[in-house]
N, C-alpha and C positions, 0 to 999 in steps of 0.2 A: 720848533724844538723845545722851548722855554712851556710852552704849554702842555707838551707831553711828560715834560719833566716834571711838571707842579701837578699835573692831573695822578702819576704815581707816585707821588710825596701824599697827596691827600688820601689816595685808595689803601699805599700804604699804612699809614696811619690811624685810619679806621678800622684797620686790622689788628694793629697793634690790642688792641681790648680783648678781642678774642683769641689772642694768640696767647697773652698772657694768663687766662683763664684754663689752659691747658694741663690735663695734668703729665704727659709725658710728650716727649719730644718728638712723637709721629703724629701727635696731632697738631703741634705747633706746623712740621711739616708739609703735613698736608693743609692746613690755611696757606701757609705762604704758597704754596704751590698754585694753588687756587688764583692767589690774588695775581700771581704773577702769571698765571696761564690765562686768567682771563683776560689780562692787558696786552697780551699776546694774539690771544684768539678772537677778540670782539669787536680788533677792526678788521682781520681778515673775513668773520661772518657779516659784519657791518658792508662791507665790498662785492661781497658774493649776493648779500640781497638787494642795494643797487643795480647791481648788471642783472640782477632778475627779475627786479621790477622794470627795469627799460628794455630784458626782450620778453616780460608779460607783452608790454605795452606794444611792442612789434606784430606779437603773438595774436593777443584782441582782434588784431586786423582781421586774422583766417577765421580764429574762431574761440570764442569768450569763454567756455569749459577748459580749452585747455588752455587761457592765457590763468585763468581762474588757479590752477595746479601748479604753474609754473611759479604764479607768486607766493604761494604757499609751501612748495617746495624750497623756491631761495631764502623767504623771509623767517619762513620756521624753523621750529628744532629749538637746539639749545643755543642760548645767547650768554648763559655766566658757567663760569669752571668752578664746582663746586666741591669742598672739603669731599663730600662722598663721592662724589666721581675720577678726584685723584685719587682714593684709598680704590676704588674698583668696585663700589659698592653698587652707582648708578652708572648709565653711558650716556655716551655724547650723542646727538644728536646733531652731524653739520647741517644733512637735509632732513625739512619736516615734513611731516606727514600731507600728502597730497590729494588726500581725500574731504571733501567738505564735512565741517564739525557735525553736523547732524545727520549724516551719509548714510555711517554702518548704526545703523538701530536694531540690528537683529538681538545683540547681546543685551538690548534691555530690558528688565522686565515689564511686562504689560506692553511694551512695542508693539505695532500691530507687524505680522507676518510679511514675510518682503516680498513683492512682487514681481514675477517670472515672464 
């Protein structure tokens, strides 16, 4: 309990600089919102990619593609609650993207043509 409490005395406090840099009170707002939704949110995402990296790890057994998606699924997305995402500018992301980073290449330019 003592360590939760001094890990949001310090996250608070690091805020405090940009908070005070604000010039009207919604954006003070939205930092604090931030900092306190992510200390909210980060060990619930923190939780959810554990138990998905240990049923990846069940998952490997059948088959290594789809434990591959599972843990990209639990472990990605969004991990911090940021100023623009409480104003609604960006979204959250609980689960990420399940696709391998060099997957969809169609949208690139010079990518070579996808294969059917």
């Amino acid at each position: 309990m003592k360590c939760m409490i001094a890990i949001g005395l310090v996250v608070t406090l690091l805020g405090l600089p940009t908070a005070a840099l604000a010039d009207d009170g919604q954006e003070v707002a939205q930092t604090a919102g931030s900092v306190f939704g992510t200390l909210v949110y980060a060990p619930v995402k923190a939780s959810f990619c554990i138990l998905g990296g240990i049923g990846s790890g069940f998952t490997y057994l059948a088959d290594s593609k789809t434990a591959a998606k599972v843990a990209r699924g639990s472990c990605g997305g969004t991990w911090v609650i940021t100023p623009s995402a409480v104003a609604g500018k960006e979204s959250v992301h609980f689960v990420g993207n399940t696709q391998p980073s060099g997957a969809d290449r169609t949208h690139v330019a010079g990518a070579p043509a996808a294969r059917k």
